[in-house]
DODO-373274 format. One record per atom (N, C-alpha, C): atom name; x, y, z. Coordinates in Angstrom, 3 decimals. Layout:
BEGIN
PT torpa       px       py       pz
PT    CA        X        Y        Z
...
REM end
This chain:
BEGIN
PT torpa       px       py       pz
PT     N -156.001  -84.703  -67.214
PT    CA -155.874  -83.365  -67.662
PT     C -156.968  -82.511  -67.074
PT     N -156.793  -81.114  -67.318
PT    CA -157.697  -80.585  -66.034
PT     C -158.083  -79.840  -67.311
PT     N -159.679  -79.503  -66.825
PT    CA -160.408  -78.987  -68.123
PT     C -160.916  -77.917  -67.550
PT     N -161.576  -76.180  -68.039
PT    CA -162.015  -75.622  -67.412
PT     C -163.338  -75.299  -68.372
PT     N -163.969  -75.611  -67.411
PT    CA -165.556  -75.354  -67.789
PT     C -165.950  -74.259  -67.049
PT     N -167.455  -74.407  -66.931
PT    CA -168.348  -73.184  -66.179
PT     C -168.520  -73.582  -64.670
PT     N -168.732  -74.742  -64.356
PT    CA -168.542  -75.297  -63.102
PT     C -167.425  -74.770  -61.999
PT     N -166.020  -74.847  -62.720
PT    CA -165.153  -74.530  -62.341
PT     C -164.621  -72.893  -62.181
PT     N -165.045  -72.202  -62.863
PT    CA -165.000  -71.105  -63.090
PT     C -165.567  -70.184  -61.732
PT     N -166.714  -70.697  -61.645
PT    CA -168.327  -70.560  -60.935
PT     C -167.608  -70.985  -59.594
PT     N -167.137  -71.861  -58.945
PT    CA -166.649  -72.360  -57.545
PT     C -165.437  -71.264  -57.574
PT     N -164.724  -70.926  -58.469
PT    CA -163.874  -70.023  -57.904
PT     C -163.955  -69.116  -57.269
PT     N -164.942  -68.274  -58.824
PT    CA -165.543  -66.702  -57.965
PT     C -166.081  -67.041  -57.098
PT     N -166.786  -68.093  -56.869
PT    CA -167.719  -68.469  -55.036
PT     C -166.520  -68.393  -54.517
PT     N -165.476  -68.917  -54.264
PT    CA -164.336  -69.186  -53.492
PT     C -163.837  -67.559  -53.241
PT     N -163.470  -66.864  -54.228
PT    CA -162.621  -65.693  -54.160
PT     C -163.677  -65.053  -53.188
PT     N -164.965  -64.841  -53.617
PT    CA -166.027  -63.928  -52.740
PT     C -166.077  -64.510  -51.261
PT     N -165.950  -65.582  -51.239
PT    CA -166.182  -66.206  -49.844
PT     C -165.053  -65.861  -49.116
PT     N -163.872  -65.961  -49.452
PT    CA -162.465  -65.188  -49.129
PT     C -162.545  -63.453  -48.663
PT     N -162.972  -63.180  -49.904
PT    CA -163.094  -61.767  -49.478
PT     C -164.108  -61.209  -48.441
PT     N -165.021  -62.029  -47.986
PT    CA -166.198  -61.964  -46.922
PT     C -165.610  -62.472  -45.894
PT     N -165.290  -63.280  -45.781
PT    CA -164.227  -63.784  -44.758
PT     C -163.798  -62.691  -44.521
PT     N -162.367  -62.061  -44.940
PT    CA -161.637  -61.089  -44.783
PT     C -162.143  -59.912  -44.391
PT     N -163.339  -59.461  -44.789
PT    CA -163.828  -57.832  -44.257
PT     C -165.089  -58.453  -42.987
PT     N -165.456  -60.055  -43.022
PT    CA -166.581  -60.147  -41.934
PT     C -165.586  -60.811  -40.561
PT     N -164.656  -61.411  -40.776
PT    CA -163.652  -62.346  -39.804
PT     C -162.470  -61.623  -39.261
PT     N -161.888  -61.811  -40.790
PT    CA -160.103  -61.607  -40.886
PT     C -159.822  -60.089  -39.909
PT     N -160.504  -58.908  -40.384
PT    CA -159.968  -57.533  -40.575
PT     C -160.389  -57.423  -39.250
PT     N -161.449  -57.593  -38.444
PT    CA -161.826  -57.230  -36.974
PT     C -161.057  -58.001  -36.111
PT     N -160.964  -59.362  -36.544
PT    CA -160.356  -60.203  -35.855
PT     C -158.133  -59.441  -35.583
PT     N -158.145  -59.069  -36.983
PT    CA -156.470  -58.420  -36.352
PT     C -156.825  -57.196  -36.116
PT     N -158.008  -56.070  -36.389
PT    CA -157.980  -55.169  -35.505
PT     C -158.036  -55.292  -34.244
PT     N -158.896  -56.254  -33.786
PT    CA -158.386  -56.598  -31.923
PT     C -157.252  -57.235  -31.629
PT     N -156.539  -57.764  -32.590
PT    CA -155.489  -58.261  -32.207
PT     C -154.313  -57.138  -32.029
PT     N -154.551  -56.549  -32.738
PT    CA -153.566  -55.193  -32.863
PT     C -153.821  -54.409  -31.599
PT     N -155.213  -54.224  -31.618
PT    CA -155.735  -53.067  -30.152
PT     C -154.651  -53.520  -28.884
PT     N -155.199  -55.022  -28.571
PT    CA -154.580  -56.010  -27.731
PT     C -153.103  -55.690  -27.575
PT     N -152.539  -55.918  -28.768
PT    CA -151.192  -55.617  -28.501
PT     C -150.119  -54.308  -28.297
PT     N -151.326  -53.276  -28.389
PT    CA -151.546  -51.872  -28.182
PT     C -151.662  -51.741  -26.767
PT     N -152.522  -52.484  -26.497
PT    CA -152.998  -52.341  -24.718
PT     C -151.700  -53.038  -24.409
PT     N -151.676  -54.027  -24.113
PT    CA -150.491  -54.675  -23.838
PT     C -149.128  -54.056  -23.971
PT     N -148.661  -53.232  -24.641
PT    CA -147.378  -52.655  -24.919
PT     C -147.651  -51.497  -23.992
PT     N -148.751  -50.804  -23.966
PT    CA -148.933  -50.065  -22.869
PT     C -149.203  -49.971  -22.034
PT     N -149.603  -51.015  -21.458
PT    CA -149.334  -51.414  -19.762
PT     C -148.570  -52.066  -19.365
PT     N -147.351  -52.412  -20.361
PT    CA -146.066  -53.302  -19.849
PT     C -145.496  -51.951  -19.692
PT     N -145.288  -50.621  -20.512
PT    CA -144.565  -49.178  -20.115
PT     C -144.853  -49.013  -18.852
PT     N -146.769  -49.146  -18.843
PT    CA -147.050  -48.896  -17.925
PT     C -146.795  -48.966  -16.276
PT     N -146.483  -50.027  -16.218
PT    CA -146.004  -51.190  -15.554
PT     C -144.128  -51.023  -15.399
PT     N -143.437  -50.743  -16.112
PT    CA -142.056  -50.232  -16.341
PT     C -142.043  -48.653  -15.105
PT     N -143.003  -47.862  -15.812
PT    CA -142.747  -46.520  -15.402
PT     C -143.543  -46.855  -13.452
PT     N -144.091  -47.724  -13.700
PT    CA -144.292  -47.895  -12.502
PT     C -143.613  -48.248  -11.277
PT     N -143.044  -49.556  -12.106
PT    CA -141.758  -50.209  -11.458
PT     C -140.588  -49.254  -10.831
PT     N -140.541  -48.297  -11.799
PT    CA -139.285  -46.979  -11.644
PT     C -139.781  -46.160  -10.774
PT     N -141.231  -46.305  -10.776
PT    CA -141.539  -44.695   -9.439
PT     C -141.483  -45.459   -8.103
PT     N -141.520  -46.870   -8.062
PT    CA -141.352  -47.628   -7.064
PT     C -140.060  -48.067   -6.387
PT     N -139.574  -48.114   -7.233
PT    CA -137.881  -47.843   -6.903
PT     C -137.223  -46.635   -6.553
PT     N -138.251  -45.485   -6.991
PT    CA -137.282  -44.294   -6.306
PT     C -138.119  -44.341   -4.939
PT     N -139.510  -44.360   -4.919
PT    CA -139.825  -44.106   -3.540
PT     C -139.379  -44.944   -2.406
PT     N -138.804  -46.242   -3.305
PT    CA -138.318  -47.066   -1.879
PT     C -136.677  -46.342   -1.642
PT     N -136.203  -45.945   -2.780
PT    CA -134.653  -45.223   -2.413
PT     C -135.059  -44.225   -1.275
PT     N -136.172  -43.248   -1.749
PT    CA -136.809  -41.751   -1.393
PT     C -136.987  -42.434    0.365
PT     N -137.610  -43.603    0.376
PT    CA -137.774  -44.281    1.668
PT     C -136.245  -44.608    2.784
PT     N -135.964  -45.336    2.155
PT    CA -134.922  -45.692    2.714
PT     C -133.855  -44.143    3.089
PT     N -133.550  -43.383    2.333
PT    CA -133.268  -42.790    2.904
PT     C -133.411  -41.698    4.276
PT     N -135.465  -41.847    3.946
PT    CA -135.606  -41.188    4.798
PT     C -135.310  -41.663    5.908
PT     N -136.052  -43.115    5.845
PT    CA -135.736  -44.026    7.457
PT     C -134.271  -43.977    7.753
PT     N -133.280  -43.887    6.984
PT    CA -131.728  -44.068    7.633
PT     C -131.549  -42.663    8.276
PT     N -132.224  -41.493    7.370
PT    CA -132.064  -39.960    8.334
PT     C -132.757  -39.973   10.067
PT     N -133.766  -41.088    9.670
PT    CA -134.653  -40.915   10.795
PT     C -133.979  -41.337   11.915
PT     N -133.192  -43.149   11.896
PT    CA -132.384  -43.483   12.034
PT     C -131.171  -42.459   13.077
PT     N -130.593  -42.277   12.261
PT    CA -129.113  -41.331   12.525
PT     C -129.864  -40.150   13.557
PT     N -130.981  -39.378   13.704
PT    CA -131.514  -38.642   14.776
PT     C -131.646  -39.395   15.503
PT     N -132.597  -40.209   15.510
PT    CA -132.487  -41.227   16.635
PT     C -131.656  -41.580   17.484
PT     N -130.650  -42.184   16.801
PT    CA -129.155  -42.354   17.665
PT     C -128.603  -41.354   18.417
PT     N -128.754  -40.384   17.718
PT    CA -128.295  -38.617   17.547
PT     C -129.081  -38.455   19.481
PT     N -130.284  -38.355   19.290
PT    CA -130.550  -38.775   20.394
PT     C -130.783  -38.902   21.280
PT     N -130.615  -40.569   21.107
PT    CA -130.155  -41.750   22.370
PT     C -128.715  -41.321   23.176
PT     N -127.915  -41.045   21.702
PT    CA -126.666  -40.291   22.733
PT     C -126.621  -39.301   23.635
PT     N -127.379  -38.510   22.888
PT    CA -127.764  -36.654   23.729
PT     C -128.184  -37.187   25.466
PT     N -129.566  -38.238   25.009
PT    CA -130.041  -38.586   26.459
PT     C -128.791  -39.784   27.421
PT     N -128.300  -40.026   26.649
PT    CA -127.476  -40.956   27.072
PT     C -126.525  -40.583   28.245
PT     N -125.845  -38.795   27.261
PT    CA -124.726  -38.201   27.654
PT     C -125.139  -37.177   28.509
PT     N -126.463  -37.078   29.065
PT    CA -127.256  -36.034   29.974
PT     C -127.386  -36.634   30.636
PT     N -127.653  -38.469   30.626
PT    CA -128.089  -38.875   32.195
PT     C -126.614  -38.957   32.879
PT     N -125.613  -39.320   31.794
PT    CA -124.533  -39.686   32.236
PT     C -123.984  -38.239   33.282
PT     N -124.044  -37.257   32.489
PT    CA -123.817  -36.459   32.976
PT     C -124.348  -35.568   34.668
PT     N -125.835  -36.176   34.396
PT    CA -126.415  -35.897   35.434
PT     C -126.178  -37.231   36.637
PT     N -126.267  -38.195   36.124
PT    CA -125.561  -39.260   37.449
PT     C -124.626  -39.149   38.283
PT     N -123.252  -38.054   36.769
PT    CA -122.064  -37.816   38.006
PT     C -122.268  -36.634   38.489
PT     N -122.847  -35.483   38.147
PT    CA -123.478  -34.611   39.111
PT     C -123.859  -34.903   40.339
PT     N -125.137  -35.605   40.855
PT    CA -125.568  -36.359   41.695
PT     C -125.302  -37.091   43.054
PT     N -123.670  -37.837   41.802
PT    CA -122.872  -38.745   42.650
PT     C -121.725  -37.511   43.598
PT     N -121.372  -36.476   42.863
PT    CA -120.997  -35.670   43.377
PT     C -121.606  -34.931   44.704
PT     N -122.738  -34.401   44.089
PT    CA -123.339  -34.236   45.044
PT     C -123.524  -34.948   46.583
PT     N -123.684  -36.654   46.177
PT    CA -123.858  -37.330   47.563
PT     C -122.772  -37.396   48.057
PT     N -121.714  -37.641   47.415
PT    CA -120.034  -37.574   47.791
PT     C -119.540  -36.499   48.461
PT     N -120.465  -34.940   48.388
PT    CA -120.319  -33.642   48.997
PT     C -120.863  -34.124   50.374
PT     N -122.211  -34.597   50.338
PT    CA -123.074  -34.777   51.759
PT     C -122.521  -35.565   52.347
PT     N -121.752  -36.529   51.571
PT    CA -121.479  -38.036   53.169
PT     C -120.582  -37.049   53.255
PT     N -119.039  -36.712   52.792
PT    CA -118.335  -36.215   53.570
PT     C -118.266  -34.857   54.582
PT     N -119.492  -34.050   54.137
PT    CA -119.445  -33.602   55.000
PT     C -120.549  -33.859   56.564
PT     N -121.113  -34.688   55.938
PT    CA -121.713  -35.741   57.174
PT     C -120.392  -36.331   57.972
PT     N -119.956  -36.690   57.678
PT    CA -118.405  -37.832   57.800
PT     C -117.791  -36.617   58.572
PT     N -117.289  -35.345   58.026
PT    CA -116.753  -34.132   58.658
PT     C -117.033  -33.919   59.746
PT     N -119.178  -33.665   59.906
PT    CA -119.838  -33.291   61.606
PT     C -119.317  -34.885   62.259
PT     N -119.370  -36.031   61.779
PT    CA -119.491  -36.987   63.032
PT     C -117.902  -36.601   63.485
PT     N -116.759  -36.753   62.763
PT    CA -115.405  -36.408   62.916
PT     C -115.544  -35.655   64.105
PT     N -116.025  -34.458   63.804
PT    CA -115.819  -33.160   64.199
PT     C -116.214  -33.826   65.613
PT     N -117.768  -34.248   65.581
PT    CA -118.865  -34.679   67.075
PT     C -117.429  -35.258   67.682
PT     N -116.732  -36.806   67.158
PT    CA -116.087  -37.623   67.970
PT     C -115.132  -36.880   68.552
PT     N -114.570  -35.662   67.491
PT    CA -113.161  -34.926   68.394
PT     C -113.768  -34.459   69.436
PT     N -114.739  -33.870   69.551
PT    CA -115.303  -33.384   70.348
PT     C -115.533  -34.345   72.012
PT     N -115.923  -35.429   72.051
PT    CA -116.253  -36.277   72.342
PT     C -115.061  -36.554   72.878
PT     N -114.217  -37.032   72.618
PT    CA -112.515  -37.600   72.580
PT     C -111.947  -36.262   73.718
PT     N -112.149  -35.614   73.237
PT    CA -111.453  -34.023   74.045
PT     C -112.136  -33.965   75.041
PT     N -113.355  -34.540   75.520
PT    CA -114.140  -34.327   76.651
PT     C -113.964  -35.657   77.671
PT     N -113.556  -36.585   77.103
PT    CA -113.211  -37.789   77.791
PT     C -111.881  -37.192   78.434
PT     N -110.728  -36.778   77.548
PT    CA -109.465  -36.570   77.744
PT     C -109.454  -35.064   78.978
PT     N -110.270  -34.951   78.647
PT    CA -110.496  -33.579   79.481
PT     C -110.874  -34.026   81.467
PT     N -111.467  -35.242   81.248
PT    CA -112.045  -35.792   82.695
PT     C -110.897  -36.797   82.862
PT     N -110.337  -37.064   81.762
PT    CA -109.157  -38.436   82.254
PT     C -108.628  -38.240   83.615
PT     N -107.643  -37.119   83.622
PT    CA -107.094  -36.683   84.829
PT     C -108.139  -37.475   86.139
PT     N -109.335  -36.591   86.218
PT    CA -109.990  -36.943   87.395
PT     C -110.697  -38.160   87.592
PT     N -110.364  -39.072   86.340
PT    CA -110.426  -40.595   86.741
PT     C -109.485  -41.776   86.825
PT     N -108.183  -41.017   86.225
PT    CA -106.925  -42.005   86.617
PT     C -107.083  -42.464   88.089
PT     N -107.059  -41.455   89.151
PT    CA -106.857  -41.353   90.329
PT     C -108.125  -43.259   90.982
PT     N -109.317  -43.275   90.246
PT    CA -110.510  -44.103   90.764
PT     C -110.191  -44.959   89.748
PT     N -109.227  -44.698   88.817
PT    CA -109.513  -46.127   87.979
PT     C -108.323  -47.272   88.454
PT     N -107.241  -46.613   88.949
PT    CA -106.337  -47.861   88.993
PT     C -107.064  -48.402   90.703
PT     N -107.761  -47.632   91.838
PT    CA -108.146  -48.282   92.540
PT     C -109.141  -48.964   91.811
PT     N -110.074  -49.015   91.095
PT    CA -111.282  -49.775   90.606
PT     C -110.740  -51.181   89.714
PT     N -109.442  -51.182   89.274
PT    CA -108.598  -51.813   88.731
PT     C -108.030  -52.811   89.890
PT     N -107.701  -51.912   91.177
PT    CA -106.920  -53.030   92.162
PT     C -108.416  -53.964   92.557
PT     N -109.551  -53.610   92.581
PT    CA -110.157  -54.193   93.288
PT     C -110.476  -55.372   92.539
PT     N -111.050  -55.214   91.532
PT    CA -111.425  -55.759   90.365
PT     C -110.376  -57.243   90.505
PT     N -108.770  -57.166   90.230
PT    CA -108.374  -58.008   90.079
PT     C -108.069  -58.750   91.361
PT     N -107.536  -57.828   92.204
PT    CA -107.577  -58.336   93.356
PT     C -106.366  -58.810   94.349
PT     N -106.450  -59.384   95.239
PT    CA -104.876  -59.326   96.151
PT     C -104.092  -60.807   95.157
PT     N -102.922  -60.066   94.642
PT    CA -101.721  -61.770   94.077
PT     C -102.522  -61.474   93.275
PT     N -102.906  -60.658   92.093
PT    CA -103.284  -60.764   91.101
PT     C -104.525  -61.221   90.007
PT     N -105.082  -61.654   90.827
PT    CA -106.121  -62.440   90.269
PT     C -107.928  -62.249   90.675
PT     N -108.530  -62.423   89.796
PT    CA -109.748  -61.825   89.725
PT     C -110.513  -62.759   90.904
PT     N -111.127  -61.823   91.733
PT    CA -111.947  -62.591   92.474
PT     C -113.154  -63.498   92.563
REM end
């Protein structure tokens, strides 16, 4: 059977006071930092959230820029693409103007040339079939 004396009485209130010293010297600081903690913590996980989100638009904000940058680029590569192209067949034109009319003067030189042979023919038929008889010779045949 449990008896209550002064002994017992006496360890309690020690007990209750030691509790309550505990509690305002341990307990109460100890979950005020625990609380702070989880204060900090909740606000640098937002933190950390709102961060995450400004990081995601600037890589959208990015990406788009690089795909604009992109698309000029190409934009361009074509422009220069379609200027050399353009200027090559210019060019080719151009040399295609000069040979032929290079091609035209030699034409022109050979008619020239041709008409001046044809022009002396006459006065070498007469020395060529003798230069011809001699050449091959009497009965035909080369000497």
């Amino acid at each position: 059977m449990l008896s209550l004396d002064f002994t017992l009485v006496v360890e309690l209130l020690l007990f209750l006071l030691f509790l309550w010293g505990t509690n305002r010297a341990v307990l109460r600081p100890l979950l005020r930092t625990m609380d702070a903690r989880q204060l900090r913590m909740e606000q640098d996980r937002a933190g950390a959230e709102a961060a995450a989100r400004r990081a995601a638009e600037l890589d959208a904000v990015y990406d788009r820029r690089l795909a604009a940058i992109h698309r000029e680029a190409a934009g361009r590569v074509r422009e220069g693409r379609a200027r050399a192209a353009a200027e090559r067949r210019r060019r080719m034109e151009e040399l295609h103007r000069e040979a032929e009319a290079r091609v035209a003067a030699e034409a022109a030189a050979m008619d020239a040339l041709t008409a001046q042979g044809r022009a002396r023919f006459p006065e070498l038929v007469p020395g060529l079939a003798d230069e011809m008889a001699r050449r091959i010779g009497p009965g035909g045949r080369r000497p």
